[in-house]
N, C-alpha and C positions, 0 to 999 in steps of 0.2 A: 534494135531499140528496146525491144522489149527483154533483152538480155541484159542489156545494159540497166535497165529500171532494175531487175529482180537481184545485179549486185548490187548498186546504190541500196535497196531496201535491207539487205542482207548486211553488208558491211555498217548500217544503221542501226540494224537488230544486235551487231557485235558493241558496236560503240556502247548501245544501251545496255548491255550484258556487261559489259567493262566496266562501265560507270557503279551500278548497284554493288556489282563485287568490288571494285576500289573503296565505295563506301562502307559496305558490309563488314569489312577486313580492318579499313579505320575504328568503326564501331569496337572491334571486337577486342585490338590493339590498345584504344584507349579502356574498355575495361578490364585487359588484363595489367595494364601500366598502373591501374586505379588499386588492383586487388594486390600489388606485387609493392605501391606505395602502404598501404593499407598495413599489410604482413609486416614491411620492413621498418613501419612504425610500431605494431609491438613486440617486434625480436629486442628494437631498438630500448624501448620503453625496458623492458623485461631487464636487457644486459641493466642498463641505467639502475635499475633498483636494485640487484646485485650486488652492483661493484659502490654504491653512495653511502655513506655512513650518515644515519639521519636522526637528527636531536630526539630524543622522542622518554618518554616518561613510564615506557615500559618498563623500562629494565633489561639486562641482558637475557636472564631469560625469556622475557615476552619479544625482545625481538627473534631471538632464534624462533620461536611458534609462529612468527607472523612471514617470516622465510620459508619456512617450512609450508604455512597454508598456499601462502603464495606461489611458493613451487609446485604442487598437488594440483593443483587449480589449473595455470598456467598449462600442467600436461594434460588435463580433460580440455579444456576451452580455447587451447589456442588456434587462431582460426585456419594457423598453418596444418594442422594435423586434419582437415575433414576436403576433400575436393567436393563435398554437395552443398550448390549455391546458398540454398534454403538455411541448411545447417551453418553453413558455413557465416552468415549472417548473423541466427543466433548464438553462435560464440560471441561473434564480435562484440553485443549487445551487455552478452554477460562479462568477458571482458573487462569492458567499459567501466562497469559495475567493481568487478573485483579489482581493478586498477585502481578508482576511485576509493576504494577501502582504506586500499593497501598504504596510498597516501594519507588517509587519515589517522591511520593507523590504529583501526578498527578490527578488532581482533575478534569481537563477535561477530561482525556483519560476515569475515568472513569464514566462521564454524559455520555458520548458517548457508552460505553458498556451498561448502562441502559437503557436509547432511545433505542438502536437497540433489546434490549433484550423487550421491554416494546410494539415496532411497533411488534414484531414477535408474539407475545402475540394476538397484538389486531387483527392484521392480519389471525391467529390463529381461533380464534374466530367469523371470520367474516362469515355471511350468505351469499349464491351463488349473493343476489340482491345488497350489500354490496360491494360485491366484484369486482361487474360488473360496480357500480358506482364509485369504486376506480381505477379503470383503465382505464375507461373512463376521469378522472380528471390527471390523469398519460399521455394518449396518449395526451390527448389538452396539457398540457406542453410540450411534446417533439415536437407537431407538434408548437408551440409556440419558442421554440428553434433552430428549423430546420428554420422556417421563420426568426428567427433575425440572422441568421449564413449568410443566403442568402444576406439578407440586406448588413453585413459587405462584402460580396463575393464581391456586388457590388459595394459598394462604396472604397474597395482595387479596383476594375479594374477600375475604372475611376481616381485613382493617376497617378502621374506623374512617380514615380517608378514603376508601373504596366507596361503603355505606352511603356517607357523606353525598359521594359525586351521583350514586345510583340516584339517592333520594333529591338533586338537584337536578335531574336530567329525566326523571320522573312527573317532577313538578311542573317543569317547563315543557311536556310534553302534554300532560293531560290540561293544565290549570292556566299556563301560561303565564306563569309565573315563576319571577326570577329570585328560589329560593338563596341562593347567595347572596344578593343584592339586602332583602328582606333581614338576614342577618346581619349583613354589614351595618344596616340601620339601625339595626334592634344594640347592636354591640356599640355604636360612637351615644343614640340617649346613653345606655346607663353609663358611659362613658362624662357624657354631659351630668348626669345626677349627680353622679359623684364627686366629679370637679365641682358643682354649685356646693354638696355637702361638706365639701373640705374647705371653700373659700369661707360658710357661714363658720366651722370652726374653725379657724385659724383669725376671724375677727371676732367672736366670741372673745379667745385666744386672748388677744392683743389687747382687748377692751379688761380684758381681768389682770394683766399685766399693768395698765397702766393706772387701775385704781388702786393697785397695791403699790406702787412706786410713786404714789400723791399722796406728799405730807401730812 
């Protein structure tokens, strides 16, 4: 009996062994069907733009450039060329992106995925002394940035709209008083003076006109 239990458990232990690898294998099956769809949608995509002739208001030479980037691209990014998952994702990504251009027929969008694909490259490639001289040339610009930000800092604080706001945010902190407020008022009176001064002349005005136009 007791022989008999330990293959019932045994040939149990197999079925379950059986089961996870059938699943396991499905698993792996459906994502290589996914990555192998994937792929032979941009072989597919790629031939397609190739072989279509597409109305477009480049010009012939702007479409030859826009074939040319496309094909450049195409051999850094395509996601058939990288077997690391990781990698091979952000191709797709970019891709997507440069595919999207290419349809719009965006000739900048895609210098600009070349350049960044081209600095990644060189950057890539750079030796530790290389690199130490690129970031050196990197921080003098930002420290060249941060000086001309300061510069504008200060010549914003020496306007008269700077003055202005100090001496508003001065007043309402000691006085509690809303010196904008205070002006706005002071500005709509003489605003008022002066519309009452212009109504009395302009009936003055009228009253002198119409004695000189009575017979």
């Amino acid at each position: 009996m007791d022989a008999l239990k330990r293959k019932k458990r045994a040939l149990s232990l197999l079925e379950d062994v059986e089961r996870k690898v059938t699943h396991e294998f499905a698993e792996e099956r459906r994502k290589t069907e996914d990555t192998e769809r994937e792929a032979s949608g941009f072989s597919e995509h790629f031939r397609r733009q190739q072989e279509e002739e597409h109305q477009s208001t480049l010009g012939e030479e702007g479409e030859e450039e826009l074939k040319r980037l496309y094909r450049k691209l195409v051999q850094k990014f395509h996601p058939d060329l990288t077997r690391d998952p990781a990698l091979r994702e952000k191709h797709s990504r970019i891709m997507a992106a440069v595919n999207e251009a290419y349809e719009k027929r965006d000739l900048e969008a895609l210098h600009k995925y070349l350049h960044e694909a081209e600095q990644e490259e060189e950057i890539a490639r750079e030796t530790a002394e290389e690199k130490l001289a690129r970031l050196r040339v990197y921080y003098s610009q930002v420290l060249s940035t941060i000086t001309g930000l300061e510069w504008e800092l200060q010549e914003a604080q020496q306007s008269d709209t700077y003055v202005l706001h100090e001496k508003v945010v001065k007043a309402k902190e000691e006085e509690g008083t809303d010196l904008l407020q205070e002006m706005a008022d002071k500005l709509q009176a003489e605003i008022r003076d002066e519309t009452q001064m212009l109504n009395q002349l302009l009936a003055r005005y009228k009253r002198r006109l119409r004695s000189v136009e009575s017979p």
